[in-house]
C-alpha positions in Angstrom: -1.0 -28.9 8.7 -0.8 -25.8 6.4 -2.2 -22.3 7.7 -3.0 -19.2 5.3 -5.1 -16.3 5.7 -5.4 -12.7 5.4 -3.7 -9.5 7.6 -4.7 -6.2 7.0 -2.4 -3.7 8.3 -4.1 -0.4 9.1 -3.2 3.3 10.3 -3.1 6.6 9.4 -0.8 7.7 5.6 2.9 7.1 6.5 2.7 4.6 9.3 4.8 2.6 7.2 2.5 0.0 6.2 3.4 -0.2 2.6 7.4 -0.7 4.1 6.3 -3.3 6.0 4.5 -5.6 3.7 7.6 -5.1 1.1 10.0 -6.8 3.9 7.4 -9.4 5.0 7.2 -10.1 1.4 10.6 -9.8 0.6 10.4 -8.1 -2.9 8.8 -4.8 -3.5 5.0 -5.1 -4.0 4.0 -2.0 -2.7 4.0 2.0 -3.4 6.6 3.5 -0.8 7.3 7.3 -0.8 7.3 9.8 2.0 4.6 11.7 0.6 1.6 10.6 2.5 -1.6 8.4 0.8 0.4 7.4 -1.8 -1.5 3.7 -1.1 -4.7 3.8 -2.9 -5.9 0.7 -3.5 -5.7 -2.6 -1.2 -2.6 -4.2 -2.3 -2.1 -7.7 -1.1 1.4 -9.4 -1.2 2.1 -12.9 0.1 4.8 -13.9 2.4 5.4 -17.8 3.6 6.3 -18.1 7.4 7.1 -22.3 8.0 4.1 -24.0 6.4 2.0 -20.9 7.2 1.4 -18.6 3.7 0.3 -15.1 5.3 -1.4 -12.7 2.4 -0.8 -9.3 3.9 -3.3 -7.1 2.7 -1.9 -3.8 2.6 -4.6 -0.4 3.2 -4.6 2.8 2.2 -4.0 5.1 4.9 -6.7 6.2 7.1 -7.7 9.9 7.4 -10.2 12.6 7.7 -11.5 12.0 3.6 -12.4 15.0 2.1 -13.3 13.7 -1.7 -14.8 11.1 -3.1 -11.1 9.2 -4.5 -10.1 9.7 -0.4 -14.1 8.4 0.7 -13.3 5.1 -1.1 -9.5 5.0 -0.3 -10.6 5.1 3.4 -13.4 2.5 2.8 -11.2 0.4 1.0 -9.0 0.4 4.3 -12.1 -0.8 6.7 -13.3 -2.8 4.1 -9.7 -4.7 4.0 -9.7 -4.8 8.1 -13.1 -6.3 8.0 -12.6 -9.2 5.8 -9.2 -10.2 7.4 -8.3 -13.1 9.6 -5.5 -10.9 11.8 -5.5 -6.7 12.0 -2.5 -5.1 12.8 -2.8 -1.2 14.0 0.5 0.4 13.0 1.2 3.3 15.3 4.4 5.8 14.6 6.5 5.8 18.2 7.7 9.6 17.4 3.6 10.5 16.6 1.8 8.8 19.2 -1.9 8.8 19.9 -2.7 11.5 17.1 -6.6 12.1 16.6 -5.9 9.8 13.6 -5.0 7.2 16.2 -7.9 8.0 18.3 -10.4 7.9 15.4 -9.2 4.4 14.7 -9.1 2.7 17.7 -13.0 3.6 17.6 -13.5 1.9 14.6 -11.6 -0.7 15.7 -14.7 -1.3 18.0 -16.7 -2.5 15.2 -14.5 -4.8 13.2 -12.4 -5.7 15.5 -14.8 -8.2 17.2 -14.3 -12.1 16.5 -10.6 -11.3 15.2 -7.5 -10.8 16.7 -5.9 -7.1 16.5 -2.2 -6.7 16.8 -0.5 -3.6 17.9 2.7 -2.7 16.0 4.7 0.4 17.1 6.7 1.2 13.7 9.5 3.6 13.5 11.2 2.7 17.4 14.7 3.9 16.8 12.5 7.4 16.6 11.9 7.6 20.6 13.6 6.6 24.0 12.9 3.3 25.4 10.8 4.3 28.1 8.6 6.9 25.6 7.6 3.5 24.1 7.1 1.9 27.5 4.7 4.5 27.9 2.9 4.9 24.6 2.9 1.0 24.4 0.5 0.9 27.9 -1.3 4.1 27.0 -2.4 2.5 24.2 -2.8 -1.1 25.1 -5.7 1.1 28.0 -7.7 2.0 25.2 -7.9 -1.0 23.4 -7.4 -4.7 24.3 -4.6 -5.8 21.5 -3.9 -9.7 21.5 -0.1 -8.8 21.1 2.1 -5.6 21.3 5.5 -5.5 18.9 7.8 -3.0 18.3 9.4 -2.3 15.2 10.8 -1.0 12.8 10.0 -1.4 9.5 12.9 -0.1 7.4 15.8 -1.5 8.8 13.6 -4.8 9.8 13.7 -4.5 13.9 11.2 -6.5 15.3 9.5 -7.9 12.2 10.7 -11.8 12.2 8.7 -11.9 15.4 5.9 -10.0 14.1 5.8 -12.4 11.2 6.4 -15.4 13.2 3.4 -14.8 15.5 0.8 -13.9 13.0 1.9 -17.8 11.4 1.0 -19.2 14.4 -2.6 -17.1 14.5 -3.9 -17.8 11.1 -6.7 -20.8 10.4 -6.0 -24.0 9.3 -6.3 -24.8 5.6 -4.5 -25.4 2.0 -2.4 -22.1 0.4 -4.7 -19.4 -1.2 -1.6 -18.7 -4.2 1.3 -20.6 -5.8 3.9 -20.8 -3.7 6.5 -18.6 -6.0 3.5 -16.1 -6.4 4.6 -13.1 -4.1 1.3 -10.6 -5.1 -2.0 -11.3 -6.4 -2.4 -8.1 -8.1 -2.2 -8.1 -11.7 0.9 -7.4 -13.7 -0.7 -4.6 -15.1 -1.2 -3.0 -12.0 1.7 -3.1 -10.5 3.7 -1.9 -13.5 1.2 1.2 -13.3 1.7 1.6 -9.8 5.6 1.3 -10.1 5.3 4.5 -12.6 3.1 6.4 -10.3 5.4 6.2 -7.5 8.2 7.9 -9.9 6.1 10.3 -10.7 5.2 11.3 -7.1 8.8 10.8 -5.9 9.9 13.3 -8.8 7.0 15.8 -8.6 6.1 18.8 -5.8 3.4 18.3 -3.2 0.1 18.5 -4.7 0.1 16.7 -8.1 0.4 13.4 -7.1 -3.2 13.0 -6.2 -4.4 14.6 -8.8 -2.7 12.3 -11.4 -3.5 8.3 -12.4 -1.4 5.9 -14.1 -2.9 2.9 -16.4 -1.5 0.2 -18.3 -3.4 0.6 -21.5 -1.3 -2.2 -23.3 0.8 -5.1 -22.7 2.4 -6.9 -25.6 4.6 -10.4 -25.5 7.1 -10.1 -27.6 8.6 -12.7 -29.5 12.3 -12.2 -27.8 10.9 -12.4 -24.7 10.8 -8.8 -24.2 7.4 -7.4 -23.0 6.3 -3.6 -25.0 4.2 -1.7 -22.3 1.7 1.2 -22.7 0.7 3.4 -20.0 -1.7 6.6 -20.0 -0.7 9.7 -17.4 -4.3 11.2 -16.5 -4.1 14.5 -14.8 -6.9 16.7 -14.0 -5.8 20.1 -15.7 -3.6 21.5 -18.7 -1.1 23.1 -16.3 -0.4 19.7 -14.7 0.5 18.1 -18.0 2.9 20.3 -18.5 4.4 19.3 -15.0 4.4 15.9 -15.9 6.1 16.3 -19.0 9.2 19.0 -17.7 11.2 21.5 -19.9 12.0 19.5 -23.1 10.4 16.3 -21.6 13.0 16.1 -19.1 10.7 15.1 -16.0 8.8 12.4 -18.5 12.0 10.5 -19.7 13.4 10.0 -16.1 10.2 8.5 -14.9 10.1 6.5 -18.0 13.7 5.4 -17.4 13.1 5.0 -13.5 10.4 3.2 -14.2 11.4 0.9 -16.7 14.5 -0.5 -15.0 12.2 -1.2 -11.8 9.9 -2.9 -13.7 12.9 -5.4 -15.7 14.2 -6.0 -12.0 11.2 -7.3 -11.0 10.4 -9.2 -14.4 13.7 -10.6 -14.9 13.6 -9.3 -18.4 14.0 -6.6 -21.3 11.0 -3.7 -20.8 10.0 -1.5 -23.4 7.7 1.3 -22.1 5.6 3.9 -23.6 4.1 7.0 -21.7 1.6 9.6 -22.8 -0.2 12.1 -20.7 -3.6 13.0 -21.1 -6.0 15.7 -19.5 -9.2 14.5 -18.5 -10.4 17.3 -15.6 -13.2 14.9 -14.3 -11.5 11.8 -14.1 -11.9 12.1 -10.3 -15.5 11.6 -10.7 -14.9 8.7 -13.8 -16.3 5.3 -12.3 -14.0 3.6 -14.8 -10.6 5.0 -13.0 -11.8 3.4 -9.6 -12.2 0.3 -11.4 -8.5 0.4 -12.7 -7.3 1.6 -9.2 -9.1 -1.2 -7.8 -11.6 1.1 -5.7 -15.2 1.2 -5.9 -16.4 4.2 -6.9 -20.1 4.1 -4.8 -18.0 4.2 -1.8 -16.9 7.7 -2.8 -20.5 8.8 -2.4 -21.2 10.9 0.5 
């Protein structure tokens, strides 16, 4: 008998989510920096465990939102909880119970009923043994969690286990994707996101999230190459010229990094094109949820 279903992994920007459903999956699916809400949209990537297919449903990070693109990140990260079969809570061991963590675990009130929530305590080689002893039954007191794991997600501690338990928890039933199919995003998107997160690795701390990426056009080739355009929106001149660097430097190493990322994951020759445009309100632009994946009425106050 086959099992396959959905996890959501939830907790506050850097818990490590996005690490963790790239190892589950094996192959890099997801957006990883160590700037924080780099996630925006729910990105789902699909792992097999025996004759269990587990679609991990990874969540932007959950915070205090102050604008509408963060009110319909965060919504986006309760709307994945709600809908999945399993919720994991990833917890940093060196942060602890954070008001983040606190405001959380209260939500988790309302979801969390009829579905099992997991407790994963990322990051382990952080803290001392019995720090986690501690934080593991501090939390455990606040909410009831079906399981307790501790991990860590970059260097893969703990995780078989992880995986092997949620296999066993999932419902009955046939596959939800082909079995080589390792994300159910589009292509489009995930070459987009794959430029992004050069561009927020390469720039300073605030114009990442003022910036979207969009694959505007993908053309077949007849060599079997693939031609990609993708439009840079930022929110203000200034920031274009960022983006761009002295003599396009900053623009051709994303373009470079970018490229060779996206032919290791494709197997094949990449040709891609990037342009940056200004649009100051594309913040407020229902059409650049859409691409994201977000729904722009949940930005609404």
């Amino acid at each position: 008998m086959t099992r396959a279903g959905f996890v959501a992994l939830i907790g506050e920007p850097n818990a490590g989510k996005s690490t963790l459903t790239n190892r589950m999956v094996g192959a890099k699916v997801s957006i990883v920096t160590h700037k924080v809400q780099t996630t925006r949209t729910r990105i789902r990537g699909v792992a097999l465990e025996g004759d269990s297919q587990i679609v991990f449903v990874d969540t932007p990070g959950l915070f205090r939102p102050r604008r509408r693109l963060d009110r319909a990140m965060v919504a986006a990260a309760w709307g994945g909880a709600a809908d999945a079969d399993v919720v994991v809570l990833m917890v940093e061991a060196h942060r602890g119970v954070t008001e983040g963590v606190e405001r959380i675990l209260e939500g988790l009130e309302d979801i969390g009923q009829g579905r099992k929530v997991a407790l994963a305590i990322n990051k382990i080689d952080m803290v001392k043994s019995e720090k986690l002893l501690g934080l593991a039954q501090d939390l455990n007191g606040r909410y009831s969690f079906a399981e307790t794991f501790m991990i860590s997600a970059e260097k893969g501690h703990g995780a078989d286990d992880l995986r092997k338990w949620l296999a066993k928890e999932l419902p009955e039933g046939p596959w939800l994707y082909p079995e080589d199919q390792i994300a159910d995003l589009p292509m489009r998107m995930i070459a987009a996101e794959m430029t992004r997160e050069k561009l927020t690795l390469r720039l300073h701390q605030e114009l990442p999230y003022q910036l979207t990426v969009e694959t505007e056009n993908w053309e077949e080739r007849k060599d079997g190459s693939a031609r990609v355009d993708q439009m840079i929106y930022v929110a203000r001149d200034g920031h274009k010229g960022i983006v761009l660097g002295k003599k396009g430097e900053t623009i051709k190493a994303v373009s470079k990094a970018a490229r060779e990322e996206l032919q290791e994951f494709l197997g094949r020759k990449v040709h891609l094109f990037l342009q940056v445009k200004v649009r100051p309100n594309w913040l407020e632009e229902s059409e650049r949820y859409s691409e994201m994946g977000l729904d722009f009425k949940d930005g609404n106050t």
